[in-house]
C-alpha positions in Angstrom: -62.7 -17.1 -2.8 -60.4 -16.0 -0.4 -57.6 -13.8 -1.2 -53.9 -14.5 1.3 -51.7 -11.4 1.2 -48.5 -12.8 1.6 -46.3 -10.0 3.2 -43.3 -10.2 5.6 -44.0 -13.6 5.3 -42.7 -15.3 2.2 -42.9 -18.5 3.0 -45.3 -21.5 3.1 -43.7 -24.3 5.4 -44.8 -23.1 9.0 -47.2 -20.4 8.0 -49.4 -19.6 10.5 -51.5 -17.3 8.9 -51.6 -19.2 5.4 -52.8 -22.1 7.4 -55.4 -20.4 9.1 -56.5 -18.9 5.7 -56.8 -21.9 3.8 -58.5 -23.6 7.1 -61.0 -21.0 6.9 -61.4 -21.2 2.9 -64.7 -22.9 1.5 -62.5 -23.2 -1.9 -59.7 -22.0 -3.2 -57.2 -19.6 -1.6 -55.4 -17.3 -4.2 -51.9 -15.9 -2.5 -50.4 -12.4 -3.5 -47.4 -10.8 -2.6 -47.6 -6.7 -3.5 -44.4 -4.9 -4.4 -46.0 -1.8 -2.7 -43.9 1.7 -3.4 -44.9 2.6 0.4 -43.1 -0.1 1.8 -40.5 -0.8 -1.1 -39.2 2.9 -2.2 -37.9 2.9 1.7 -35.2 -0.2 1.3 -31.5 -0.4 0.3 -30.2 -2.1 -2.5 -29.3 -5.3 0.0 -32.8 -5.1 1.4 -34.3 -5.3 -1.9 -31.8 -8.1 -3.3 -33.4 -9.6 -0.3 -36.8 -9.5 -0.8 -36.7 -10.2 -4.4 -34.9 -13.2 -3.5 -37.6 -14.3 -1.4 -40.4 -13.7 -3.4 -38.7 -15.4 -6.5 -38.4 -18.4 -3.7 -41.8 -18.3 -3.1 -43.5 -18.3 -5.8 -41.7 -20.9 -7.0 -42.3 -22.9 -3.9 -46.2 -22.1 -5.1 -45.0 -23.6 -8.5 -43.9 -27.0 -6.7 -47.1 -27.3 -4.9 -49.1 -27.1 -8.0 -50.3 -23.4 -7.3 -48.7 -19.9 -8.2 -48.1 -16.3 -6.3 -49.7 -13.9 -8.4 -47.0 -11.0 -7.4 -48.5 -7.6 -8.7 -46.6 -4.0 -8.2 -48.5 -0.8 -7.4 -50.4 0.5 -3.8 -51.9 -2.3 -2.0 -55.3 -0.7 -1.8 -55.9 -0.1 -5.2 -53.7 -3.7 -6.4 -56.0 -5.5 -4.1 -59.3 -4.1 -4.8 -58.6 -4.6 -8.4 -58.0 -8.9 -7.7 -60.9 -9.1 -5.3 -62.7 -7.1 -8.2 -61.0 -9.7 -10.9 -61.2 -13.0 -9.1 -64.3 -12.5 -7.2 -62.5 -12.4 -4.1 -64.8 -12.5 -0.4 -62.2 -11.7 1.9 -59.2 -10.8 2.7 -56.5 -12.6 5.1 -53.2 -11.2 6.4 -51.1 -12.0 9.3 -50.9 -8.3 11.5 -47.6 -5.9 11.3 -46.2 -3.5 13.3 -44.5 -1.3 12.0 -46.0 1.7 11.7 -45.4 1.7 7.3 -47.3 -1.4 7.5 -50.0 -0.5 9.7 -50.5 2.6 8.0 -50.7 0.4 4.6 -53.3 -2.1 5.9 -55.4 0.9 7.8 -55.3 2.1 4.1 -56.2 -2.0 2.6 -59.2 -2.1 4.9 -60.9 1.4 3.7 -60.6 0.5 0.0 -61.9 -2.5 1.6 -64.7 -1.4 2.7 -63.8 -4.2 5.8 -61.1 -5.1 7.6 -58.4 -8.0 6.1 -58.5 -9.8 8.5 -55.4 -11.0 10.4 -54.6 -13.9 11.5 
């Protein structure tokens, strides 16, 4: 199975790298969106508002398509060793970020890891 890490990219319609993921999937792709303290702790009220709003959008957007976003809260390393652990995930994908909070956190995803997610 392959896991998609949904991150600055809540959205399916025109998803490059949850096209790519499930293109690349022998079965089933499960897509997660982490409420990571790293990244989450740093935004204002607004930002949040935001993001919640999108996530809620999301996952109900899963919901229509038959599917659901598991959304779990806590570290990504230890959140998503703990799915690949409980779903018997293979690999990894993610679409690459910049910033230097979100390179930091997917340096930090890849060691727990043990490989790299890679990005699409």
């Amino acid at each position: 199975m392959l896991l998609y890490w949904h991150r600055r990219d809540r959205r399916t319609a025109d998803n490059r790298g949850l096209a790519a993921a499930v293109a690349a999937a022998d079965g089933p792709v499960l897509p997660v969106y982490v409420f990571d303290p790293a990244v989450t702790d740093r935004l204002g009220a607004r930002k949040r508002a935001f993001v919640d709003r999108t996530v809620r959008a999301l996952r109900e957007r899963y919901r229509d398509l038959e599917s659901d976003l598991l959304v779990r809260s806590g570290a990504a390393p230890d959140v998503l060793v703990d799915l690949c652990d409980e779903y018997g995930v293979d690999r990894v994908v993610t679409t690459e970020c910049y910033d230097p909070v979100r390179r930091d956190r997917t340096a930090a995803v890849d060691a727990a890891l043990g490989s790299p997610s890679r990005p699409t």
